[in-house]
C-alpha positions as CSV (number, residue, x, y, z in Angstrom):
1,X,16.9,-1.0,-1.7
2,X,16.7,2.2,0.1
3,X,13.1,3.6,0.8
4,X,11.0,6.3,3.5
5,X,8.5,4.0,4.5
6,X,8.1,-0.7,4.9
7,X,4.8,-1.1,5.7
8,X,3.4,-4.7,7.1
9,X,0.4,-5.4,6.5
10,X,-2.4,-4.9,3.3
11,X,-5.5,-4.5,5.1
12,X,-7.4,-1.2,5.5
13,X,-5.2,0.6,7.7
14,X,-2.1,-0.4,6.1
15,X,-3.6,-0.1,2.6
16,X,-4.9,3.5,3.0
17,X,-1.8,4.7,4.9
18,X,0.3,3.4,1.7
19,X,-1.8,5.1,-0.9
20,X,-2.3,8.5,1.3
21,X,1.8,8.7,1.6
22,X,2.7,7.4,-2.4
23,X,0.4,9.7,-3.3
24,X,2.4,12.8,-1.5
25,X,5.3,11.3,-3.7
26,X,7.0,8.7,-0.9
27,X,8.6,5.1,-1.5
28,X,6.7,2.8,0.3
29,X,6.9,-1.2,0.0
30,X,4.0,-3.1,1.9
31,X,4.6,-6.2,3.2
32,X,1.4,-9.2,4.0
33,X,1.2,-12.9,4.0
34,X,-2.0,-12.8,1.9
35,X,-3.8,-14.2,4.4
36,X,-7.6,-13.1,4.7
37,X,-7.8,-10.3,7.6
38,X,-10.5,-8.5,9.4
39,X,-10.8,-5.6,6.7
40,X,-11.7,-8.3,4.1
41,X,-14.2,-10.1,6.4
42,X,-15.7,-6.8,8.1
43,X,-18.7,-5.0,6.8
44,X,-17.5,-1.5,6.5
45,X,-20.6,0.1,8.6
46,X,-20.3,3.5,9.0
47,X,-23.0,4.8,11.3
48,X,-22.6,8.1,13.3
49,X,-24.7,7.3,15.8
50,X,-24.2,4.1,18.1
51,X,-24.7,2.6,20.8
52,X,-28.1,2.0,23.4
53,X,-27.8,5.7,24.0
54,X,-27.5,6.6,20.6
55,X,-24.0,8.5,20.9
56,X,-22.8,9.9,18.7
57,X,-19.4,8.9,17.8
58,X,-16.1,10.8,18.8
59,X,-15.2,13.9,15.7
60,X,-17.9,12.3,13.4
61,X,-18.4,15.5,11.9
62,X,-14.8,16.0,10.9
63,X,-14.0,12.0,10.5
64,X,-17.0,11.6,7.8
65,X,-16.9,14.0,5.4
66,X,-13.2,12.8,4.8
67,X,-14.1,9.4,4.7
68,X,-16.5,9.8,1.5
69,X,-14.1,12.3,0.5
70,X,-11.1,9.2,0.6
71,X,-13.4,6.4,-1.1
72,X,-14.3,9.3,-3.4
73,X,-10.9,10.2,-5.0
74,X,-10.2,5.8,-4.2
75,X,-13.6,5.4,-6.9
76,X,-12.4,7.7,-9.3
77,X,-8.9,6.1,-9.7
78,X,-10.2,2.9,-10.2
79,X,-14.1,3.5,-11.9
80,X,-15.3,1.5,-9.2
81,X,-17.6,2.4,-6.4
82,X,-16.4,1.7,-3.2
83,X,-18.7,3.6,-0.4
84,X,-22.4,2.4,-0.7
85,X,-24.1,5.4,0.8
86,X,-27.9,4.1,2.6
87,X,-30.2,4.8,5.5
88,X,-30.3,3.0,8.4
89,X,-33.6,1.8,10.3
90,X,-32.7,1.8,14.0
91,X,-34.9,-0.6,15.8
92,X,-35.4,0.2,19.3
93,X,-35.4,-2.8,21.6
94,X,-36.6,-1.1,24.7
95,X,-39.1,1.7,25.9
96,X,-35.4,3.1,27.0
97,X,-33.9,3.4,23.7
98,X,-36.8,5.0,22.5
99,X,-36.7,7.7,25.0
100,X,-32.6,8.5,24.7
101,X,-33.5,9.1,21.0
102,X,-36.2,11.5,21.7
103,X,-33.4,13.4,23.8
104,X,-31.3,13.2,20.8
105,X,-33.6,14.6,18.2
106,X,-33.9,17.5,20.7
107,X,-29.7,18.6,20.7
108,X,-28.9,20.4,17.3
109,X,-25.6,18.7,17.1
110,X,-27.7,15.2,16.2
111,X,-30.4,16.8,13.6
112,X,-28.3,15.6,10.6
113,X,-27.7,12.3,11.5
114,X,-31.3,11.5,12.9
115,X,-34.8,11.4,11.4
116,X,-38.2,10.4,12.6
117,X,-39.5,8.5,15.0
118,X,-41.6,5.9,13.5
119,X,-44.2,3.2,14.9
120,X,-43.9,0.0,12.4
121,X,-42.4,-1.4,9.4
122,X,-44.7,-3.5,8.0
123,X,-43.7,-7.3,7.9
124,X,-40.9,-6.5,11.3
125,X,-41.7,-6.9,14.7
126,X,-40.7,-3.7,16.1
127,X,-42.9,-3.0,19.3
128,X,-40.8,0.1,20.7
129,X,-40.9,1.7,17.2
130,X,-37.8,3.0,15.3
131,X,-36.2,6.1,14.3
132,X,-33.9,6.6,10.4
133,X,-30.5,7.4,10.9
134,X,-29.2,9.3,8.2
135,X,-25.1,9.6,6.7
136,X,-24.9,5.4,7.3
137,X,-23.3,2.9,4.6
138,X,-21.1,0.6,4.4
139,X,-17.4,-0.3,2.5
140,X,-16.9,-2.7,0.1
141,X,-13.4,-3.2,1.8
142,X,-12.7,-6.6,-0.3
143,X,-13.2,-5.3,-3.7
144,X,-11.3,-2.5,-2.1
145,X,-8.6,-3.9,-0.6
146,X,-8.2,-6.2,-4.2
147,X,-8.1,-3.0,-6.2
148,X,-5.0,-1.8,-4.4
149,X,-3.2,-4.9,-3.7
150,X,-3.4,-4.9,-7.9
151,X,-2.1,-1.1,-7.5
152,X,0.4,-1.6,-5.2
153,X,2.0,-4.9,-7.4
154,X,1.5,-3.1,-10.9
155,X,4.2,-0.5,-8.9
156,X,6.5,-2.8,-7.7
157,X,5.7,-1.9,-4.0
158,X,4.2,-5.0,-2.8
159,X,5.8,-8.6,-1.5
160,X,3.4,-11.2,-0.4
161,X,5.7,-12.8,2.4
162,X,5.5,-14.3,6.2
163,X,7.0,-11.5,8.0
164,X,9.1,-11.9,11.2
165,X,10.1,-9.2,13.3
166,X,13.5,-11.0,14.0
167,X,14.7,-10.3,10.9
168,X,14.7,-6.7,11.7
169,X,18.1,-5.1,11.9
170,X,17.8,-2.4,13.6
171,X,21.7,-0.8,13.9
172,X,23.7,0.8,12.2
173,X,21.2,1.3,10.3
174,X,17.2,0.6,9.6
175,X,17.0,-2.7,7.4
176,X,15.0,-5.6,6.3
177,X,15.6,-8.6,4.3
178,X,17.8,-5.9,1.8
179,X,15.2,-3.4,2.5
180,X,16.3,0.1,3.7
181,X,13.6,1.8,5.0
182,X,13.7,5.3,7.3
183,X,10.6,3.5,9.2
184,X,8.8,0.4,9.6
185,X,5.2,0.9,10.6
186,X,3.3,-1.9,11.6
187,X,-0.7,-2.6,10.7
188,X,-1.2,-5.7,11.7
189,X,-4.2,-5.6,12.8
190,X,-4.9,-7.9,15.6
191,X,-1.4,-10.0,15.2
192,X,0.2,-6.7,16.7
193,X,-1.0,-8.0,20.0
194,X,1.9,-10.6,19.5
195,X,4.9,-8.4,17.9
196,X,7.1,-7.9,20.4
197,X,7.7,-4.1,19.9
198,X,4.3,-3.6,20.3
199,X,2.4,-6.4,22.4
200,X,2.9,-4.3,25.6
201,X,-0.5,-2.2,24.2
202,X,-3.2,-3.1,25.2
203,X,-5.3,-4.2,23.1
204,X,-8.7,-5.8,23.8
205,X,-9.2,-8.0,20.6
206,X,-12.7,-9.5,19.9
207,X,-13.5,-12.6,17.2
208,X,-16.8,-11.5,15.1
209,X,-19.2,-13.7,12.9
210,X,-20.6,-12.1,9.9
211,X,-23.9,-14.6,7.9
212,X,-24.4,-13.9,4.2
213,X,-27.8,-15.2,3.6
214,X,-29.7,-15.9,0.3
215,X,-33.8,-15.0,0.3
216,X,-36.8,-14.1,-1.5
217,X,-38.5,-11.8,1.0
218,X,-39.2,-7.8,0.4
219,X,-36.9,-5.7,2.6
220,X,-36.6,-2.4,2.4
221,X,-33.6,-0.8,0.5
222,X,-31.6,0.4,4.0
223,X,-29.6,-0.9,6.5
224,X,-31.1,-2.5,9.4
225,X,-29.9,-2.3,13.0
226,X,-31.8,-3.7,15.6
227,X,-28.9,-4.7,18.0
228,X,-27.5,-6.8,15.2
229,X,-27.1,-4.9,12.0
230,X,-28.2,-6.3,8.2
231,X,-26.9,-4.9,5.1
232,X,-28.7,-5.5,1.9
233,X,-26.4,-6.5,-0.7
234,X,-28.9,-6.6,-3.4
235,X,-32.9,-7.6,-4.1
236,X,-32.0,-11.2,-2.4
237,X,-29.0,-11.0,-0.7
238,X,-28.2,-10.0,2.9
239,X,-24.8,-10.2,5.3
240,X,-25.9,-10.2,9.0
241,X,-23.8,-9.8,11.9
242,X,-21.9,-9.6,14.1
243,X,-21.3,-11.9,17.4
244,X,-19.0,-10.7,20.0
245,X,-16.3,-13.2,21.8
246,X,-13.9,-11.9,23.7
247,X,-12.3,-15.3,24.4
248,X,-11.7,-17.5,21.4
249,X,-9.7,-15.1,19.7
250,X,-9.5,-17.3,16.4
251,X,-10.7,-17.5,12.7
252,X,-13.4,-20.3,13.2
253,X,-16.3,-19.6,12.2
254,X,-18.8,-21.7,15.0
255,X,-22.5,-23.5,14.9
256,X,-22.8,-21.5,17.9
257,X,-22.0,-17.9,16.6
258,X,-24.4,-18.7,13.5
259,X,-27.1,-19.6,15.5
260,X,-26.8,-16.5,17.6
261,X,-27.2,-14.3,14.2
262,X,-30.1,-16.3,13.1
263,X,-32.2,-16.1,16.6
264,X,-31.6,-12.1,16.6
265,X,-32.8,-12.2,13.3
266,X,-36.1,-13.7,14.1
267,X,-36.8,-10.9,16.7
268,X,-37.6,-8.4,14.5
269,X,-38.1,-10.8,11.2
270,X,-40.0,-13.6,12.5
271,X,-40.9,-15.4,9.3
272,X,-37.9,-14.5,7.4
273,X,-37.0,-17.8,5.0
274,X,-33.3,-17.9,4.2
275,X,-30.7,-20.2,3.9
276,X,-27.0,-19.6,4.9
277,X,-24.0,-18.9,1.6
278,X,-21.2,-17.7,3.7
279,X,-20.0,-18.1,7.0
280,X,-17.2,-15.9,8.4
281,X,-15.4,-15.1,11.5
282,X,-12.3,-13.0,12.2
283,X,-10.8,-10.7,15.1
284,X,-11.4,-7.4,15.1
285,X,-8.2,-5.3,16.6
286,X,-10.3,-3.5,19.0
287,X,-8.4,-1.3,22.2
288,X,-9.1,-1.1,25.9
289,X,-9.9,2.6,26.1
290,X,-11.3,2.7,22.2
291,X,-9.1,4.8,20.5
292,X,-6.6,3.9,18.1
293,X,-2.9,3.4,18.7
294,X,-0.8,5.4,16.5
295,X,2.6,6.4,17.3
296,X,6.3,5.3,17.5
297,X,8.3,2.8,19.8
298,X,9.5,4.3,23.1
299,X,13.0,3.1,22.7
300,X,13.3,2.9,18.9
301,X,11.4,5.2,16.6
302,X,12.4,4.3,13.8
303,X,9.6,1.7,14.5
304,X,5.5,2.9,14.7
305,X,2.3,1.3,14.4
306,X,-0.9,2.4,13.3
307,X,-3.7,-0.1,14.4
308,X,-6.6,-0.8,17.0
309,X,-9.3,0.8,14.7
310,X,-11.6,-1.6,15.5
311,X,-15.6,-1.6,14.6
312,X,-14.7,1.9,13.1
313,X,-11.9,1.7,10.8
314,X,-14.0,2.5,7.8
315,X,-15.0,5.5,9.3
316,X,-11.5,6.6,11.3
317,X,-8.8,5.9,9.1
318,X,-8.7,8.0,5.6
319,X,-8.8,11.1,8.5
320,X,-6.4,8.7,10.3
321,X,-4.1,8.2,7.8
322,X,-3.6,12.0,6.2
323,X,-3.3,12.7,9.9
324,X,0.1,10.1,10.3
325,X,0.8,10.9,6.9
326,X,1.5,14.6,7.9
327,X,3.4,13.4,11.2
328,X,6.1,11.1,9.2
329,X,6.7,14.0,6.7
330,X,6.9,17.2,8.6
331,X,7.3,15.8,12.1
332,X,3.7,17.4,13.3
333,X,2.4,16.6,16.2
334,X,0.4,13.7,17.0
335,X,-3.2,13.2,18.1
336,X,-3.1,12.6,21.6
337,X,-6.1,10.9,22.1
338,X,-4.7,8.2,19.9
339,X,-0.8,8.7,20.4
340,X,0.6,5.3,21.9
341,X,2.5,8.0,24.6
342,X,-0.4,7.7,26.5
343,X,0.2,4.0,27.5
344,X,4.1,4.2,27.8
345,X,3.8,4.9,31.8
346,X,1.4,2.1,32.5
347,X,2.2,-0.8,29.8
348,X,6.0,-0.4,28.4
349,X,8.4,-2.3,30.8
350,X,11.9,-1.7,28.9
């Protein structure tokens, strides 16, 4: 079977990349073990403004409005909402934080994304005050990712299957397992760290913990973020997260990482009464210098990835994706601040 584009991996960044290029009219087969990954475990946030400085995040103003445009045209397609759309109460956990947002309500270039500065929400401990952050939500990525793993099947496109990347054949010509595709582009997430194309990136992986908790308090119909972030799912249900381990780089969830999501709870929602219906922990594909890698193999380019997205793939790749989209097609140049070229000099060893 000949074919422009073999895809491995079903989770966000292989999904959307799949749908952005069949929909511009290319052959594209996708390729995933069916495993659970980090798109399906992942909470989606989007939230323009992070970080104890409150910084705002790198081409937000051109990466967002594509990103509800994406889910937009995704919801439409399948009469299903996708992109849940909410305010965000930012609680400030020093005197410090409440003083870089003060900056940033006084710069134009944060007025949409910021509002108030507040003094209490009533039932919350919140002794530096807050501020609302406005344009935050959050993906559904595994009702998502299920809506187009039906899509891609009902068009023949899709093989659920253990993939090895020694059954590549890469002369004289570009095949797989009978497949003939003009490229092979892998989205992996963090399991690129160990293709051997690819592992020479590097990547900076990091296992997160995620809580869905049952209660019957009042909260407030936004997202919190008070270091940790909470997401209302509805009138009693809540996901919490997420730890941060750089070292056990594994899909366990741990007594240890729960714990650590319920004490941060309790400093700002001291007699919150819950009681714990999920558990989950996977490995985000984070990068050392934060942007994505994108781009094609040094010595073979028939092979590219498109991965390291991280905390902000729900946000980064619909832009992300018509952006590589447009490279495969017309040969267009790539983004440098995410093109893989930037690492050849320092990481690739032939």
């Amino acid at each position: 079977m000949t074919i422009d584009f073999l895809i491995i991996g079903q989770g966000l960044a292989g999904s959307l990349l799949a749908w952005e290029l069949m929909q511009r009219g290319c052959k594209v087969v996708i390729v995933d073990n069916g495993l659970e990954n980090a798109s399906q475990v992942a909470a989606g946030l989007i939230n323009p403004i992070t970080g104890m400085r409150l910084v705002k995040s790198s081409e937000v103003d051109t990466l967002l409005p594509i990103a509800k445009h994406f889910y937009g045209q995704l919801a439409e397609f399948f009469q299903q909402d996708f992109y849940i759309e909410k305010p965000m109460l930012r609680i400030f956990n020093s005197a410090k934080e409440q003083s870089h947002c003060e900056k940033r309500l006084n710069n134009p270039d944060y007025q949409p994304y910021l509002g108030n500065i507040d003094a209490s929400i009533e039932r919350f401990n919140t002794p530096f005050g807050y501020v609302t952050q406005r344009q935050t939500g959050y993906l559904l990525t595994r009702p998502l990712l299920a809506c187009l793993k039906d899509f891609f099947i009902a068009n023949s496109c899709y093989q659920q299957v253990a993939f090895d990347s020694a059954d590549i054949q890469l002369q004289p010509t570009l095949c797989w397992q009978g497949i003939f595709p003009k490229r092979i582009i892998f989205c992996e997430g963090y399991y690129a760290s160990q293709n051997p194309y690819f592992a020479y990136l590097p990547f900076q992986a990091v296992k997160g913990e995620i809580l869905t908790l049952a209660h019957s308090n009042h909260l407030p119909d936004t997202i919190l973020n008070y270091g940790q972030w909470l997401i209302p799912l509805n009138a009693h249900q809540v996901r919490i997260g997420a730890t941060f381990d750089w070292q056990n780089l594994n899909n366990q969830a741990t007594e240890l990482g729960k714990q650590s999501l319920l004490n941060g709870l309790k400093t700002v929602l001291p007699h919150f009464d819950c009681e714990v219906q999920d558990h989950q922990a996977n490995v985000r594909p984070c990068t050392l210098d934060k942007q994505p890698f994108i781009g094609f193999h040094p010595q073979h380019p028939q092979l590219a990835i498109f991965n390291g997205f991280g905390a902000k793939g729900s946000l980064q790749i619909p832009w992300y994706s018509q952006h590589f989209a447009n490279v495969l097609m017309d040969n267009g140049a790539l983004n440098s601040l995410s093109n893989i070229q930037r690492h050849y000099d320092h990481y690739f060893t032939a």
